[in-house]
C-alpha positions as a printed Julia matrix, in Angstrom:
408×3 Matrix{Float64}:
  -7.94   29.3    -6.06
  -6.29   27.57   -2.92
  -5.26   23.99   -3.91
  -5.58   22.82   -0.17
  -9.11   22.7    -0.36
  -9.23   21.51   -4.16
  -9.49   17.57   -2.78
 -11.99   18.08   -0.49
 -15.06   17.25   -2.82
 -18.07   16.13   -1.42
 -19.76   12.52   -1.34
 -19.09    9.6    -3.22
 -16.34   11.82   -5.63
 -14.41   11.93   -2.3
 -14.99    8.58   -1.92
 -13.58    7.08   -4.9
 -10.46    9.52   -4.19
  -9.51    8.29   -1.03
 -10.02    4.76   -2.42
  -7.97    4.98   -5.49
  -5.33    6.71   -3.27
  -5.15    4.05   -0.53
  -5.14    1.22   -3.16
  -2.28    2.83   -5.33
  -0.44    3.45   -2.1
  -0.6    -0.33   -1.33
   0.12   -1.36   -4.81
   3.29    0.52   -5.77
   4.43   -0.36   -1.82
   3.94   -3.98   -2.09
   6.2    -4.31   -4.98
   8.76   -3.48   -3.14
   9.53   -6.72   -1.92
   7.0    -8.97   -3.67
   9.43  -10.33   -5.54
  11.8   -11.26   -2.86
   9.97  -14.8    -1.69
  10.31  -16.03   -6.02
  14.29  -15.47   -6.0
  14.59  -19.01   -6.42
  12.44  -19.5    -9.52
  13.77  -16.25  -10.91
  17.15  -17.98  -10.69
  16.58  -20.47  -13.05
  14.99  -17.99  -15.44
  18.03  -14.92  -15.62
  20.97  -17.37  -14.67
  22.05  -15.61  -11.56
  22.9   -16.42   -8.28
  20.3   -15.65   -5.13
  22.71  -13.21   -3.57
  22.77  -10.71   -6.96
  18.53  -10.93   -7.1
  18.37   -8.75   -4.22
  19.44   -5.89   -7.12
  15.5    -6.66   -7.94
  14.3    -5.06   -4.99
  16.71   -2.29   -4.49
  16.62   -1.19   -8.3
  13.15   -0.75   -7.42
  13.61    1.41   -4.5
  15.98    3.23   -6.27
  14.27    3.96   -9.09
  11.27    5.01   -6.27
  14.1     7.63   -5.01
  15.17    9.07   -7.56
  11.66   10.31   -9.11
  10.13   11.29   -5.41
  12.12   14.71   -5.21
  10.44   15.54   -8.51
   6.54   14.56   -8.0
   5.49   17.9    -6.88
   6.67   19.41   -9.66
   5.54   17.14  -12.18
   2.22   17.42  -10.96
   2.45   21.55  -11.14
   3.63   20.7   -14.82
   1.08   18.49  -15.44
  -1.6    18.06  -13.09
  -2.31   15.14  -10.78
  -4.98   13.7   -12.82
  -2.38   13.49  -16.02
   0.52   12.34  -14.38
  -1.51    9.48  -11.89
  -2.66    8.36  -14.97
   0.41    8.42  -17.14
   2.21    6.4   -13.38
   0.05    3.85  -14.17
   0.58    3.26  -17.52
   4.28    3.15  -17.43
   4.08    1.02  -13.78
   1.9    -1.62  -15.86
   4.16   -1.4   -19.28
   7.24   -1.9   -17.15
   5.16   -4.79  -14.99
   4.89   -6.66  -18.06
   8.22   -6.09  -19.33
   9.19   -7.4   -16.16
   7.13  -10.7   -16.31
   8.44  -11.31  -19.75
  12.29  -10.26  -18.88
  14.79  -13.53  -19.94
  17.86  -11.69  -18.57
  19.12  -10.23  -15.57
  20.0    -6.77  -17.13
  16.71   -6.12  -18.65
  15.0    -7.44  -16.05
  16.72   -4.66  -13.98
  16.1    -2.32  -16.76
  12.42   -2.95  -16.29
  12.18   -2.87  -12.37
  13.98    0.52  -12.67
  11.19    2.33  -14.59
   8.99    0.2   -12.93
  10.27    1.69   -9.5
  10.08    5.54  -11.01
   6.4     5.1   -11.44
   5.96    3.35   -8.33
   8.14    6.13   -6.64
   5.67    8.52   -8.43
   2.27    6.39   -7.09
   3.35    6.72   -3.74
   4.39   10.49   -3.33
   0.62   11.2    -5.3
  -1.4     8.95   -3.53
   0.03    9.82   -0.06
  -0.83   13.17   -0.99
  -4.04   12.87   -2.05
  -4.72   10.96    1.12
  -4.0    13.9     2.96
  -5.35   16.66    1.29
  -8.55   14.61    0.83
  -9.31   15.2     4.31
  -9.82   18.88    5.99
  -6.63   19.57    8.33
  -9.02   19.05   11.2
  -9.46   15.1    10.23
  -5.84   14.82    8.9
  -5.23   12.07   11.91
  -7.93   10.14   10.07
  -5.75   10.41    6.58
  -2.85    9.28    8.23
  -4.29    6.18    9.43
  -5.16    5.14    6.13
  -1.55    6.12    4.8
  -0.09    3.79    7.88
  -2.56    0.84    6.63
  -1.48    1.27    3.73
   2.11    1.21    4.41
   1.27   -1.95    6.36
   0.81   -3.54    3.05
   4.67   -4.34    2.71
   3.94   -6.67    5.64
   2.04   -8.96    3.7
   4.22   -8.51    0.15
   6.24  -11.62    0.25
   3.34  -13.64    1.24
   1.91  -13.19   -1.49
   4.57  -13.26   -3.99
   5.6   -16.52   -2.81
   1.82  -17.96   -2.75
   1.34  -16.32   -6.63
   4.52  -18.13   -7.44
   3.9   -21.84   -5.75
   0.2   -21.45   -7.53
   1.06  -20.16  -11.01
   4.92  -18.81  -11.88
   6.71  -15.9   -10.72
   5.69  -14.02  -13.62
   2.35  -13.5   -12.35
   3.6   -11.39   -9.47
   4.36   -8.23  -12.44
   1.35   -9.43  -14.0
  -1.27   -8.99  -11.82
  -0.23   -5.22  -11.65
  -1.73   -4.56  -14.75
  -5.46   -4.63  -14.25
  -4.86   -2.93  -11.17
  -3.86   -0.34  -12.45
  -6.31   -0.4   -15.66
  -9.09   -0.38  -12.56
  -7.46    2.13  -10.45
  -6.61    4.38  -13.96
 -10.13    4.62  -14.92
 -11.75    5.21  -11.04
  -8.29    7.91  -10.97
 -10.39   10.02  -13.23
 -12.43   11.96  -11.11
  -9.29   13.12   -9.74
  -9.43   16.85  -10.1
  -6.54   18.62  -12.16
  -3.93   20.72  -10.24
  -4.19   24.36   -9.71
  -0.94   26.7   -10.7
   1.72   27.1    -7.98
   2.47   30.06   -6.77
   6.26   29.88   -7.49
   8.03   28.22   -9.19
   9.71   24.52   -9.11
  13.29   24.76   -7.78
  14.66   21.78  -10.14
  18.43   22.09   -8.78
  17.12   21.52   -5.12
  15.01   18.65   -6.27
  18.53   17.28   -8.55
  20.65   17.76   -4.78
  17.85   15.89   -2.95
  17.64   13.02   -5.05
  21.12   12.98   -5.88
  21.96   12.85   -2.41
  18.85   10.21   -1.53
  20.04    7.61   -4.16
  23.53    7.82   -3.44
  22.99    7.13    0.19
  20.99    4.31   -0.57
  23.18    2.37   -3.26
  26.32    3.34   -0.67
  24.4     1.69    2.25
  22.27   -0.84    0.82
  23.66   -1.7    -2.89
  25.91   -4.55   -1.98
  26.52   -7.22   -4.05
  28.91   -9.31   -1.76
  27.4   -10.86    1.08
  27.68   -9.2     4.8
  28.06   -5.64    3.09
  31.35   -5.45    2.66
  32.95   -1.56    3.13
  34.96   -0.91   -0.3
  36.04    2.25   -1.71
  33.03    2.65   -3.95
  30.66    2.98   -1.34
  32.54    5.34    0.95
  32.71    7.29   -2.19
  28.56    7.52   -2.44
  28.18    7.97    0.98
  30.23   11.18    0.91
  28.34   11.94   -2.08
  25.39   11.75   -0.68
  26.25   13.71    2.8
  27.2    16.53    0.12
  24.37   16.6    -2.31
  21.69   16.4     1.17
  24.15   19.26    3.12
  23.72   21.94   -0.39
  19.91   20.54   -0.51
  19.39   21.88    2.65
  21.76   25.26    2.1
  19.72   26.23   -1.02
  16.6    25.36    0.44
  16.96   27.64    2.89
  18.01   30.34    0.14
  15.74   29.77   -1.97
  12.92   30.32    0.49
  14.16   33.21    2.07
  14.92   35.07   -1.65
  10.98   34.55   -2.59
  10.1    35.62    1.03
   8.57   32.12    2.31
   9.0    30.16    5.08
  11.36   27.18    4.4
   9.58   23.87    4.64
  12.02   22.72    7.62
  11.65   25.68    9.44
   8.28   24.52   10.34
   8.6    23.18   13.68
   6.33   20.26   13.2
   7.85   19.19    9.88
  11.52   19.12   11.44
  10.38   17.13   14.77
   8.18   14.66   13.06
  10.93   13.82   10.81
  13.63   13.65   12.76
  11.62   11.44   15.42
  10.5     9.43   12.88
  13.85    8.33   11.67
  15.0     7.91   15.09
  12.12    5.38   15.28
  12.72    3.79   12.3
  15.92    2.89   13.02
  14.97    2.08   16.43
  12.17    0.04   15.9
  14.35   -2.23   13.21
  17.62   -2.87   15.85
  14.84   -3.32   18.51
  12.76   -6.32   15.92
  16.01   -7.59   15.0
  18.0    -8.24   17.99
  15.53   -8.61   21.43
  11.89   -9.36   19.72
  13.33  -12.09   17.87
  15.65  -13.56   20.3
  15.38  -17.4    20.62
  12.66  -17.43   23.76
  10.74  -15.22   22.56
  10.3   -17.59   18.89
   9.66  -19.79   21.3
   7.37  -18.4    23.73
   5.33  -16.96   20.07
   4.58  -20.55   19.16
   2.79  -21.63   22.04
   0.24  -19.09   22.28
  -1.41  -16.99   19.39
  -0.26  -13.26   18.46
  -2.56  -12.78   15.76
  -5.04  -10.39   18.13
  -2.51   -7.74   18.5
  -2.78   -6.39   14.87
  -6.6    -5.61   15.22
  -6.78   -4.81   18.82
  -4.16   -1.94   17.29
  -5.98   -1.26   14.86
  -8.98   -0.46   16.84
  -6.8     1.22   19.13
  -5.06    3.92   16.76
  -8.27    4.27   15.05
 -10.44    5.26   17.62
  -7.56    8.01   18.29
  -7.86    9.17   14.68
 -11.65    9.78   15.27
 -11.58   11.35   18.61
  -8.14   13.2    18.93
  -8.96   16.86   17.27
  -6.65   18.98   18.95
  -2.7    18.92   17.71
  -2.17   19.89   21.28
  -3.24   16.2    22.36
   0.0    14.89   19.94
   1.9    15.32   22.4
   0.46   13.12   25.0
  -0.05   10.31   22.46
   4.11   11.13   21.45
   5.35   10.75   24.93
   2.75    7.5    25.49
   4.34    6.25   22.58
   7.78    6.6    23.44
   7.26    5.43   27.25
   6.03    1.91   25.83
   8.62    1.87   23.69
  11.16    2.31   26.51
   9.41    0.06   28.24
   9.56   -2.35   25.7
  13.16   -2.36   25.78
  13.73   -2.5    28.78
  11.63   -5.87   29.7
  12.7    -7.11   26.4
  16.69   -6.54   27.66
  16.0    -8.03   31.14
  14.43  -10.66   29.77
  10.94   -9.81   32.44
   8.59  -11.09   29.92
   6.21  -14.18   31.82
   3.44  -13.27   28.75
   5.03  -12.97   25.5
   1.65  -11.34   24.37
   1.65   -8.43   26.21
   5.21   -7.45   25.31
   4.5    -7.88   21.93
   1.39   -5.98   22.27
   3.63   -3.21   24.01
   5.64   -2.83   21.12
   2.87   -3.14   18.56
   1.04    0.25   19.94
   4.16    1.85   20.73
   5.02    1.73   16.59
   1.5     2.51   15.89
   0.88    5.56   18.43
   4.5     6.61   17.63
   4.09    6.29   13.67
   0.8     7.73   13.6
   1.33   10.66   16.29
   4.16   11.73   14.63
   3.19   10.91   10.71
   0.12   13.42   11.42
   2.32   15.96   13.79
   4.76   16.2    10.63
   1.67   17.17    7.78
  -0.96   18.94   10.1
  -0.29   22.68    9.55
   0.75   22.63    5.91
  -1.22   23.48    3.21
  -0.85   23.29   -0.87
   2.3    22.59   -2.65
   4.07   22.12    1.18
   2.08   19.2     1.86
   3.41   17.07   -1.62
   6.83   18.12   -0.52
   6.57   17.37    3.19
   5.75   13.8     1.3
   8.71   13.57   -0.83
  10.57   14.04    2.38
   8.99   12.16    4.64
   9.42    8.73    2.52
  12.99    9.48    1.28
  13.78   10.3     4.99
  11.87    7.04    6.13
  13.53    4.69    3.48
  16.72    6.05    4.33
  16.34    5.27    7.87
  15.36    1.77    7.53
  18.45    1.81    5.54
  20.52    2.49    8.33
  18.7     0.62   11.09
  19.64   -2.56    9.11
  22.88   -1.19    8.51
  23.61   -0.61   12.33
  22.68   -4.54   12.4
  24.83   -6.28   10.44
């Protein structure tokens, strides 16, 4: 039985899969930084200062990287209906730990697990996303991903409206009956098939070893500015190690069971390695021209809020006429022309309507992230397409990573 087509189910089945996907996606992205906008309250609560509550949100994307290299075969183990169901049990026991957490330790304790099973929501749901749609539509599945994604937007928003309305607790809280809604609609989720080889659990141990000690040696600071010491130089090379013999027995592995390495695929390796260029790109770009002084000020005289659905419309109307991977090209090179463009009247500073260079950069993000999102998962099929996940959003986190480190 071919697991590629195991998703595609028809009517309202498919339906609720696609919706429990998106909405898990959302969820278990959203707490990412949902707690960022309560430090102050949390403060007062675990006796720590508002510098060392960033550990909060990056023991939660830590704990999201180091169970992502593992999803696919967890699910081969277990079967996706199982282990989306165990995710969100343990993401709403560890929610409520969190809401009830008195001290800074367990409270980190807490976010930890909290982030594995988030890590684990977001690697499954992406996936299901995907394969819920034949490989013709799977522009139309990556749309939904990106809105999804788009979620994070919107997470300190709310986290800071939760806690000025009720207490910061409520922000863990409120993760529990979505996930006692989205459990019980996850069960028509239809168990995995076999693989046909199997899991390679040393590549998986490189690939995470190398993902998490990139991120704690670029992002894990706990002195203001990110200060260079010893420690993180020491990750850093850890992590250029472990991701160099991730690679290497990748490669080997592939080529001793007679398959085609996942990053020999053309697509995979451009979309990825676009993508991260973009990432980092579109994060220098946001945090040093788009938010220069005139342009704050030109923003408040006139309203921006019609760029997100104009690009909305825009990208999605794409997703239901573009068929063709051939045409991914065209919408690549459109995206990275605005983008130039962007940069370019953003640097000379040729901007008379601060609307339409915002607008430029909007749709150059969302042709580029789509475009390339559906370039990187279009011609793979079964077990590939979970892993092509795992990489994409290590890859992705890592790059906004660096893109903030290349900032400051």
């Amino acid at each position: 039985m071919d697991q590629s087509t195991t998703l595609i189910e028809p009517g309202f089945r498919r339906f609720i899969i696609r919706l429990v996907a998106f909405f898990s996606l959302a969820l278990a992205v959203m707490n990412l930084y949902i707690a960022d906008s309560s430090f102050n309250e949390i403060m007062h609560t675990v006796s720590q200062t508002t510098w060392s509550l960033n550990w909060i949100s990056i023991i939660y994307s830590l704990g999201c990287l180091v169970i992502m290299p593992f999803c696919t075969g967890l699910a081969g183990l277990l079967g996706q209906r199982k282990l989306f169901l165990l995710t969100f049990l343990i993401f709403a026991i560890f929610s409520f730990c969190s809401a009830n957490a008195t001290h800074m330790n367990a409270l980190l304790i807490f976010r930890f697990f909290q982030g594995i099973a988030g890590g684990s929501m977001i690697i499954l749901s992406h996936t299901l996303l995907i394969e819920s749609w034949p490989t013709e539509k799977r522009g139309i599945a990556q749309l939904f991903a990106l809105l999804a994604f788009s979620s994070i937007i919107f997470a300190r928003t709310i986290g800071g409206s939760i806690t000025d309305d009720y207490s910061w607790p409520i922000i863990f809280i409120i993760n529990i009956p979505w996930c006692i809604i989205l459990g019980t609609a996850g069960l028509v989720i239809p168990r995995n098939v076999e693989y046909e080889r199997q899991e390679d659990w040393m590549a998986n141990l490189l690939l995470m070893t190398g993902a998490a000690a990139l991120y704690l040696g670029v992002k894990g600071n706990t002195e203001p500015y990110g200060a260079i010491t010893p420690l993180r130089i020491s990750l850093c090379i850890v992590g250029i190690i472990s991701w160099t013999l991730f690679i290497w027995r990748h490669f080997r592995t592939a080529s001793r069971q007679g398959k085609v390495a996942l990053l020999k695929n053309k697509n995979v390796a451009i979309g990825l390695g676009l993508g991260f260029i973009t990432i980092i790109g579109v994060i220098i770009i946001a945090e040093y021209i788009l938010s220069s002084s005139r342009l704050s000020k030109m923003s408040g005289e006139m309203p921006l809020w019609p760029v997100v659905p104009l690009t909305i419309v825009m990208i999605f109307t794409i997703a239901l006429t573009i068929r063709k991977m051939e045409s991914m090209k065209y919408l690549i090179g459109t995206g990275f022309l605005l983008f130039g463009m962007t940069i370019l009247l953003s640097i000379l500073r040729c901007y008379a309507e601060v609307f339409w260079l915002v607008m430029s950069a909007t749709m150059a993000i969302a042709l580029l992230s789509f475009s390339l999102t559906t370039l990187t998962f279009s011609k793979l099929h079964g077990r590939q397409v979970s892993e092509a996940v795992a990489l994409y959003n290590i890859i992705m986190k890592l790059a906004i990573v660096l893109g903030y480190l290349m900032i400051f």
